[in-house]
N, CA, C and O atoms as CSV, one atom per row, in Angstrom:
chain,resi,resn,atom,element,x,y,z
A,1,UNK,N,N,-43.651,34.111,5.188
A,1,UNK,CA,C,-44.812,33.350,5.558
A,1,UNK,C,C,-44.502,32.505,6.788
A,1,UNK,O,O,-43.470,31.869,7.003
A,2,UNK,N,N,-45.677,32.623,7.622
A,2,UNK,CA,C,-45.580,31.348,8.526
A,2,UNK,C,C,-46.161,30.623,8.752
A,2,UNK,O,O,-47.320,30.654,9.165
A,3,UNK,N,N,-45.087,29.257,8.403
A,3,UNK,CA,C,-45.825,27.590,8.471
A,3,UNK,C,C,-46.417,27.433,9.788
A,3,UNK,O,O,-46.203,28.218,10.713
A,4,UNK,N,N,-47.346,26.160,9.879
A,4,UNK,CA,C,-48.179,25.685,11.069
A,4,UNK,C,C,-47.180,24.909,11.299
A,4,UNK,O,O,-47.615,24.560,12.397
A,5,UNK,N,N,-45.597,23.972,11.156
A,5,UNK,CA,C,-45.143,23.041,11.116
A,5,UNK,C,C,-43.773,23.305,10.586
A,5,UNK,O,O,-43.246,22.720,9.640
A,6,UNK,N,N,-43.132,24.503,11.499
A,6,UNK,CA,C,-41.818,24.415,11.122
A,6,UNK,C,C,-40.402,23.675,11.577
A,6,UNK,O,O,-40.455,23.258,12.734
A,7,UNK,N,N,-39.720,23.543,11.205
A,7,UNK,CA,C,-38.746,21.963,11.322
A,7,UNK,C,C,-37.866,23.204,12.430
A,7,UNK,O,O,-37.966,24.415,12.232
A,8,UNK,N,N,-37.154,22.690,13.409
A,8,UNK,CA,C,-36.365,22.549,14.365
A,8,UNK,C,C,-35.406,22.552,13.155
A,8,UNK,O,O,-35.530,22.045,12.041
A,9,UNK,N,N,-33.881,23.665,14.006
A,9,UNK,CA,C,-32.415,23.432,13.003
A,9,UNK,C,C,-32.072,22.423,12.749
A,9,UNK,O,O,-31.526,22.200,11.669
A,10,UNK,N,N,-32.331,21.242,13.890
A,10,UNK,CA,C,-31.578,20.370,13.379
A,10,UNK,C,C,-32.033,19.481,12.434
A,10,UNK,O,O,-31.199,18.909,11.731
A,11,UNK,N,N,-33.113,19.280,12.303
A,11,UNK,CA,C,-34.130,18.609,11.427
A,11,UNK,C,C,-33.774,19.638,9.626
A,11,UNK,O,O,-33.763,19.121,8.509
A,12,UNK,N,N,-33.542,21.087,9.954
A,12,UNK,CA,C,-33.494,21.506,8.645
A,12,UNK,C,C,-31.820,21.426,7.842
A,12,UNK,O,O,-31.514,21.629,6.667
A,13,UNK,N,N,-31.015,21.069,8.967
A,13,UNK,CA,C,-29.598,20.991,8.360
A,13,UNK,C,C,-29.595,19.767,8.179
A,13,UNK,O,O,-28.542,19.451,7.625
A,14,UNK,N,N,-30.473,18.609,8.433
A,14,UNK,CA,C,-30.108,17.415,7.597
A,14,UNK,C,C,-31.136,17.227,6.245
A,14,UNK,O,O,-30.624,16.903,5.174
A,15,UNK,N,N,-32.750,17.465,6.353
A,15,UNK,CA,C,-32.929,18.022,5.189
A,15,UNK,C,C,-32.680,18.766,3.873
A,15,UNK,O,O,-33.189,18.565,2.771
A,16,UNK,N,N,-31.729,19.717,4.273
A,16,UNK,CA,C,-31.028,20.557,3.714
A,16,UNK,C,C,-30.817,20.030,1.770
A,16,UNK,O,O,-31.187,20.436,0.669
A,17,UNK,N,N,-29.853,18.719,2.456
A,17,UNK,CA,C,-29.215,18.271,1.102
A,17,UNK,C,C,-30.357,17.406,0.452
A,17,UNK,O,O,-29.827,16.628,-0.341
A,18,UNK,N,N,-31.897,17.222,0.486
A,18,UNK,CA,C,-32.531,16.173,-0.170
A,18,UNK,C,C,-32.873,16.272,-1.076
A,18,UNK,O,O,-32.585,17.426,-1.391
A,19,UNK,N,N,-33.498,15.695,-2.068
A,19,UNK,CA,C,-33.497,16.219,-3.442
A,19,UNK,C,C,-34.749,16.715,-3.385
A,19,UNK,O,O,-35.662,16.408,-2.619
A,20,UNK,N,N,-34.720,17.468,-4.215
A,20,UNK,CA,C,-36.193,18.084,-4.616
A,20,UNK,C,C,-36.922,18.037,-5.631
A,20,UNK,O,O,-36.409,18.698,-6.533
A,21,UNK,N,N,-38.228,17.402,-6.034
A,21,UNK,CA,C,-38.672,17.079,-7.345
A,21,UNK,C,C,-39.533,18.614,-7.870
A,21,UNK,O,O,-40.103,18.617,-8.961
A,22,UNK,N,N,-39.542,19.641,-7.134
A,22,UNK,CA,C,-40.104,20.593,-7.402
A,22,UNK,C,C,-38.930,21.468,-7.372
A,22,UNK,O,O,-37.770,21.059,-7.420
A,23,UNK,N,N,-39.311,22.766,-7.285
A,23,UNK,CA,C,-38.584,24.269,-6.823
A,23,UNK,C,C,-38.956,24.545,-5.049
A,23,UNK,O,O,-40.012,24.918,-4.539
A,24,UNK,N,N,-37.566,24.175,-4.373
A,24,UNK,CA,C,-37.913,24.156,-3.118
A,24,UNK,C,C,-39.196,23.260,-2.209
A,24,UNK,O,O,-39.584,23.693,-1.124
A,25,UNK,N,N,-39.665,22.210,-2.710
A,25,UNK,CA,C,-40.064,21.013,-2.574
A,25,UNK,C,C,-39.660,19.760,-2.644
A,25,UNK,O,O,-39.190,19.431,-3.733
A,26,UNK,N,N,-39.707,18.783,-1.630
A,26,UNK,CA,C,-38.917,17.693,-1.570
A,26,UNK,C,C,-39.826,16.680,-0.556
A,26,UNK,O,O,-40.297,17.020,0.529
A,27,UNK,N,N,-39.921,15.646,-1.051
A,27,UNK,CA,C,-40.819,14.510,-0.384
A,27,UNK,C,C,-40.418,13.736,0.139
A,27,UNK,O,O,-39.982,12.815,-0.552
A,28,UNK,N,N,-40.312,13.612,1.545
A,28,UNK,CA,C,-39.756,12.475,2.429
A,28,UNK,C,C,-40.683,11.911,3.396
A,28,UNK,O,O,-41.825,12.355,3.516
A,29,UNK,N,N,-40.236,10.958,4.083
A,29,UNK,CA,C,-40.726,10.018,4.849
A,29,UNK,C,C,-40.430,10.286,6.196
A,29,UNK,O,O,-39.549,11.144,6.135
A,30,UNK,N,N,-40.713,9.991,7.636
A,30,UNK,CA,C,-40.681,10.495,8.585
A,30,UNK,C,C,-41.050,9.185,9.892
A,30,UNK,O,O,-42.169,8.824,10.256
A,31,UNK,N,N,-39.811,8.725,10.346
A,31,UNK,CA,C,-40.419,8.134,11.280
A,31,UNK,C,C,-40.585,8.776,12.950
A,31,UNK,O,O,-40.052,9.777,13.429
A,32,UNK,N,N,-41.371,7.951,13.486
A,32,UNK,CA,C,-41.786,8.643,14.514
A,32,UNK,C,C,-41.229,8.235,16.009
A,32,UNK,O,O,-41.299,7.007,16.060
A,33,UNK,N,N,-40.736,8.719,17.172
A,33,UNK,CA,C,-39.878,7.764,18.229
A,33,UNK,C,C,-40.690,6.500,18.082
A,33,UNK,O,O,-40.110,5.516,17.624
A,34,UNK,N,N,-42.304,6.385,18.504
A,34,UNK,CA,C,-42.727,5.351,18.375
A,34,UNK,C,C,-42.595,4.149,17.618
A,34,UNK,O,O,-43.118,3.054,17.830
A,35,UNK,N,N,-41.887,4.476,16.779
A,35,UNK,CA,C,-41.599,3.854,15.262
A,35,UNK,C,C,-42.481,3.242,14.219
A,35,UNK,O,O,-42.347,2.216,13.554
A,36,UNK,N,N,-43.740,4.462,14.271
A,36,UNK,CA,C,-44.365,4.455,13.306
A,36,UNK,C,C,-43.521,5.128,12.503
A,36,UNK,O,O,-42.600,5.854,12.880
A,37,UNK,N,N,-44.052,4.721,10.638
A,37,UNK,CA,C,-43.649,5.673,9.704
A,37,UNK,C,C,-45.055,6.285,8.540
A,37,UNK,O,O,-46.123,5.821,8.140
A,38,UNK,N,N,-44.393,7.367,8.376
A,38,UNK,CA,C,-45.409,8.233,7.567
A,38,UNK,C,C,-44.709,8.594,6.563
A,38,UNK,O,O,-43.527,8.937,6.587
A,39,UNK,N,N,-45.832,8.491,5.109
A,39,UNK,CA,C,-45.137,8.413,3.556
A,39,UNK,C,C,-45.521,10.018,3.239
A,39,UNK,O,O,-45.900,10.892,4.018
A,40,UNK,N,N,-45.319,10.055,2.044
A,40,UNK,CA,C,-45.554,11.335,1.086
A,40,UNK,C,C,-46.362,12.755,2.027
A,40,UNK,O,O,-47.487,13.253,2.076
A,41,UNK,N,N,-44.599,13.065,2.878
A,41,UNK,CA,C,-44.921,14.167,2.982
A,41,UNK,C,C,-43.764,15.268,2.693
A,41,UNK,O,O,-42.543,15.218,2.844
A,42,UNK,N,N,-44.630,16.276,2.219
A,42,UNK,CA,C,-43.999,17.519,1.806
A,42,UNK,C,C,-43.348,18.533,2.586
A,42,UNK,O,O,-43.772,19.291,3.457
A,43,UNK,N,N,-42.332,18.384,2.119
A,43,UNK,CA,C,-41.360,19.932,2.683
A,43,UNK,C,C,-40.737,21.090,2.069
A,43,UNK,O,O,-39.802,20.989,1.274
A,44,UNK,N,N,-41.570,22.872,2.660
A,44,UNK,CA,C,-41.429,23.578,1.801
A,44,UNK,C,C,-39.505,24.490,2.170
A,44,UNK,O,O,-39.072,25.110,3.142
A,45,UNK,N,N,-39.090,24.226,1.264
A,45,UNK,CA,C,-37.547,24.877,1.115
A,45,UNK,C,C,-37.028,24.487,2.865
A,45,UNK,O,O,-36.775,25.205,3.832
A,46,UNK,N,N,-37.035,22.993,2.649
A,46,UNK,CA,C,-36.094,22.092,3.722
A,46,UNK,C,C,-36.409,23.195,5.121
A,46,UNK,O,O,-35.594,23.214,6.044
A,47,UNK,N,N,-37.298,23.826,5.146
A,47,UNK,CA,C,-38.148,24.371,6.770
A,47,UNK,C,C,-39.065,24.013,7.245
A,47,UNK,O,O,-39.121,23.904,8.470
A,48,UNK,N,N,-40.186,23.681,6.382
A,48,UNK,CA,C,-41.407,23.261,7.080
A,48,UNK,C,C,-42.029,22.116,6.288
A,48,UNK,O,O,-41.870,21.768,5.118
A,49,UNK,N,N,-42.876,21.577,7.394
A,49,UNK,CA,C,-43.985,20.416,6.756
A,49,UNK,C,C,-44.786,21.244,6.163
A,49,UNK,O,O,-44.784,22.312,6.775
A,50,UNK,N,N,-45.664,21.260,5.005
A,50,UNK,CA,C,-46.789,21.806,4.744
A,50,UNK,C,C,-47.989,21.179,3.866
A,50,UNK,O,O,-48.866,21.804,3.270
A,51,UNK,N,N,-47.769,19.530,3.952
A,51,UNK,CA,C,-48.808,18.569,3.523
A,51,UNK,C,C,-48.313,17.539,3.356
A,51,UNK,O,O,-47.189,17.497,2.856
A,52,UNK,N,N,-48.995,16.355,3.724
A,52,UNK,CA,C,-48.928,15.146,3.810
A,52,UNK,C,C,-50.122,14.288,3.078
A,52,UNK,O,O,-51.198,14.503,3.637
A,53,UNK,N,N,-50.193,13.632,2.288
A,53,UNK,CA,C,-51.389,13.005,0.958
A,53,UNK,C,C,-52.019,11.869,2.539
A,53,UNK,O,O,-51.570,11.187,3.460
A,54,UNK,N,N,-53.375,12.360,1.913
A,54,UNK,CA,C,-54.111,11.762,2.554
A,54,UNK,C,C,-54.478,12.063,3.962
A,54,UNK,O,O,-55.140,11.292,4.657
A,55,UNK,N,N,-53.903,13.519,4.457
A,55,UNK,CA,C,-53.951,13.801,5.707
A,55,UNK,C,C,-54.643,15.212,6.108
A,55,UNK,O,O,-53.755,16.051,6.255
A,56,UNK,N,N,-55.495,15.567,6.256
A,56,UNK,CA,C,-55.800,16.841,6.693
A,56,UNK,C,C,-54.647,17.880,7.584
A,56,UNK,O,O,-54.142,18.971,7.322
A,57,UNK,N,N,-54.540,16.983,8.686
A,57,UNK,CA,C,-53.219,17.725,9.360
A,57,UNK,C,C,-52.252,16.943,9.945
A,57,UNK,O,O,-52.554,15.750,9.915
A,58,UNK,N,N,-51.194,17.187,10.468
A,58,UNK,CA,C,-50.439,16.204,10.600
A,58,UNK,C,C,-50.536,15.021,11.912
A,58,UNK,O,O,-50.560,15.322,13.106
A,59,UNK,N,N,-50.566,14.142,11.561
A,59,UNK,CA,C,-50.673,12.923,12.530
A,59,UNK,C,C,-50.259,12.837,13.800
A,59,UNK,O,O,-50.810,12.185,14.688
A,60,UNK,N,N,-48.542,13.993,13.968
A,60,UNK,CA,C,-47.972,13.583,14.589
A,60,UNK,C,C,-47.275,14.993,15.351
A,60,UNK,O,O,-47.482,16.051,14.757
A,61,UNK,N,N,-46.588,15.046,16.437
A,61,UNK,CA,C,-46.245,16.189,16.733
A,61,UNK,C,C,-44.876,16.261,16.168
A,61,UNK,O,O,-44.295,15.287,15.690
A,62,UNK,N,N,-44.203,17.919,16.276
A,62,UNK,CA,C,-42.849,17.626,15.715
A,62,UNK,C,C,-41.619,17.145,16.620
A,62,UNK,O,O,-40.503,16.873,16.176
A,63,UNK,N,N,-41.946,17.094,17.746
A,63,UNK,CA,C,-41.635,16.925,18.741
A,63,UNK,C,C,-41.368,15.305,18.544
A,63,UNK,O,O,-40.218,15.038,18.891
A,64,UNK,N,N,-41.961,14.371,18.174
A,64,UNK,CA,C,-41.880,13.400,18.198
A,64,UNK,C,C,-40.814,12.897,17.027
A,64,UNK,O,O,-40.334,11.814,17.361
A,65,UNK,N,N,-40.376,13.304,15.931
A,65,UNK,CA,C,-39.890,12.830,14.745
A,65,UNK,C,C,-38.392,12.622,15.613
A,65,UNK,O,O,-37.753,13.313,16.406
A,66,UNK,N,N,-38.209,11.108,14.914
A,66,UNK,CA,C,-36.863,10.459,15.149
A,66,UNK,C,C,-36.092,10.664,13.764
A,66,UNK,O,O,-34.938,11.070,13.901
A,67,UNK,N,N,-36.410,10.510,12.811
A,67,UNK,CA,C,-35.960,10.532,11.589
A,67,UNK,C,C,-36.978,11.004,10.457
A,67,UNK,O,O,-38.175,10.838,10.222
A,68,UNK,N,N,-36.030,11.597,9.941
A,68,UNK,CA,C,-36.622,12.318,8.159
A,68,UNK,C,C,-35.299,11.393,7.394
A,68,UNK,O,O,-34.131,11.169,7.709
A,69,UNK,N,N,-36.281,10.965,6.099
A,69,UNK,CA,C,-35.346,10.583,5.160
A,69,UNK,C,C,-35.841,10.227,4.017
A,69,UNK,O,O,-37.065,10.324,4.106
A,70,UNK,N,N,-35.424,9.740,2.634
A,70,UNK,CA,C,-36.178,9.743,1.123
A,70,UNK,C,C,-36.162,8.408,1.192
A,70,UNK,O,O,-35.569,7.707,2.011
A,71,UNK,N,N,-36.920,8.048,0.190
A,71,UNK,CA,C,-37.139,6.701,-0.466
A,71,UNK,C,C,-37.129,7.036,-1.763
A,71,UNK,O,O,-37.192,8.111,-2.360
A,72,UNK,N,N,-37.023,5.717,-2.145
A,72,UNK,CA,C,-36.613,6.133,-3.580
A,72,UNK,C,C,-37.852,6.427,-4.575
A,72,UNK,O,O,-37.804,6.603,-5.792
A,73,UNK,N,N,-39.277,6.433,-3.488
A,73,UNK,CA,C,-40.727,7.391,-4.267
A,73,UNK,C,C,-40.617,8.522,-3.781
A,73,UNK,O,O,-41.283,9.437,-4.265
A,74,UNK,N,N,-39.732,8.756,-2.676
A,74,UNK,CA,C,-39.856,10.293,-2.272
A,74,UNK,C,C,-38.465,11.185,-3.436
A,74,UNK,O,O,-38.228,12.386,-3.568
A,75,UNK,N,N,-37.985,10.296,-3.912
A,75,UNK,CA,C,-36.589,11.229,-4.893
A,75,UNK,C,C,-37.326,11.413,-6.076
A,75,UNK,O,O,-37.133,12.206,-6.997
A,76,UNK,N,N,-38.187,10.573,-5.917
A,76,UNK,CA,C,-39.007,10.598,-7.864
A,76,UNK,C,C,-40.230,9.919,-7.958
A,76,UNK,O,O,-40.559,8.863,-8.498
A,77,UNK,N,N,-41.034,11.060,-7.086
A,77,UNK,CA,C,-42.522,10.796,-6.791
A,77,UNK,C,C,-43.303,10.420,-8.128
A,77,UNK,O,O,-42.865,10.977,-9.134
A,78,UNK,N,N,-44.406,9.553,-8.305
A,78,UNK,CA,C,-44.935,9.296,-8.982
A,78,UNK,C,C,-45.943,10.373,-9.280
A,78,UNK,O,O,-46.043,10.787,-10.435
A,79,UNK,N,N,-46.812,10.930,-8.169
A,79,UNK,CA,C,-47.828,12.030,-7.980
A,79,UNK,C,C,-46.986,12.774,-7.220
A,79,UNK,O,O,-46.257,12.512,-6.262
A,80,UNK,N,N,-47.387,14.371,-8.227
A,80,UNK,CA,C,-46.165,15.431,-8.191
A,80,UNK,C,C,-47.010,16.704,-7.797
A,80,UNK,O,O,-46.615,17.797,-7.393
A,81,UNK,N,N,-48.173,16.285,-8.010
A,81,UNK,CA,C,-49.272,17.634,-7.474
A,81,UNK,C,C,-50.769,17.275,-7.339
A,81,UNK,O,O,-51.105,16.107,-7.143
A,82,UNK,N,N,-51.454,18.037,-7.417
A,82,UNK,CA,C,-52.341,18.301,-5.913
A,82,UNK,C,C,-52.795,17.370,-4.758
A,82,UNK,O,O,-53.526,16.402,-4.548
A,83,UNK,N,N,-51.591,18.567,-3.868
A,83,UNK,CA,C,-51.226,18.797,-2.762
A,83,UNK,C,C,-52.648,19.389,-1.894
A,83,UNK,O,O,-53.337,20.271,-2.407
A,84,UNK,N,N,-52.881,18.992,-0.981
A,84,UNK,CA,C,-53.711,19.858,-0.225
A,84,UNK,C,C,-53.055,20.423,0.620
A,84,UNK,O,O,-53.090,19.754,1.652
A,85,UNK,N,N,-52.294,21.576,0.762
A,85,UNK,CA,C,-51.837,22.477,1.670
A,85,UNK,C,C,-52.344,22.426,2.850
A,85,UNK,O,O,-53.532,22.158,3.026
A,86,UNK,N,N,-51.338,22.728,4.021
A,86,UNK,CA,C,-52.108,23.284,5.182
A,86,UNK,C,C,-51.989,25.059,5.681
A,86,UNK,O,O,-52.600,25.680,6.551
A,87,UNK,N,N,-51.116,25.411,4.873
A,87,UNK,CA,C,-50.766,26.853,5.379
A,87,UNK,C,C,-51.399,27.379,4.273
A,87,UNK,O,O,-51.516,26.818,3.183
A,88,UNK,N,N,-51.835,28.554,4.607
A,88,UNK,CA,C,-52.635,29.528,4.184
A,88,UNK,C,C,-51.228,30.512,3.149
A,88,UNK,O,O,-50.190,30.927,3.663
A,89,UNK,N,N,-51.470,30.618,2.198
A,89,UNK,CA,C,-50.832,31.334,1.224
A,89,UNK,C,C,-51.095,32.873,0.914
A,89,UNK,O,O,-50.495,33.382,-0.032
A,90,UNK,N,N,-51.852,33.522,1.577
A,90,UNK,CA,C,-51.640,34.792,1.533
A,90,UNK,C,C,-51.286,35.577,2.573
A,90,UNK,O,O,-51.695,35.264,3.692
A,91,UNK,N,N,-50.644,36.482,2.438
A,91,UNK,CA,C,-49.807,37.077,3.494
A,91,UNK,C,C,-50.416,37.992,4.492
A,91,UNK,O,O,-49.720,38.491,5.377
C-alpha cells in the first residue's frame, strides 16, 4: 500500500523502537521546526503518518518535522480507536 505521508529513513529508524499500543501502530507526538507541537498522531508500522484525531489531513508538511517522540498518552493512549484514516485501504 501507499501512504499519502510516508516518513523519510531517518525519521523511520528512530521511530523504529516506539512502543506500540496496537499491531504495528504507535502514537506519537511531533514537533514542528517552528516549534509548534501536534498530539495523537498515528503511525502505521514506524513508516507512515496515517491519522491524526481531530484532523482531516495533516497540518503540517513532512518536510518540516524536527522531532517525533511519545508521551506518556502516546505509550498508553486513553482512546485506542476510531481513527479516521487518511489512506485509502484497498489496493
Amino acid at each position: 500500500m501507499k501512504h499519502k505521508y510516508t516518513l523519510p529513513k531517518k525519521w523511520i529508524d528512530k521511530v523504529s523502537s516506539f512502543e506500540e499500543f496496537a499491531n504495528g501502530g504507535a502514537q506519537v507526538t511531533i514537533r514542528t521546526k517552528d516549534g509548534k507541537v501536534f498530539e495523537k498522531i498515528l503511525l502505521s508500522n514506524s513508516s507512515a503518518i496515517i491519522a491524526m484525531r481531530g484532523n482531516d489531513d495533516l497540518p503540517f508538511s513532512i518536510e518540516d518535522i524536527a522531532e517525533i517522540f511519545q508521551s506518556d498518552e502516546d505509550r498508553n493512549p486513553k482512546e485506542r480507536d476510531n481513527w479516521k484514516f487518511w489512506d485509502s485501504w484497498r489496493p
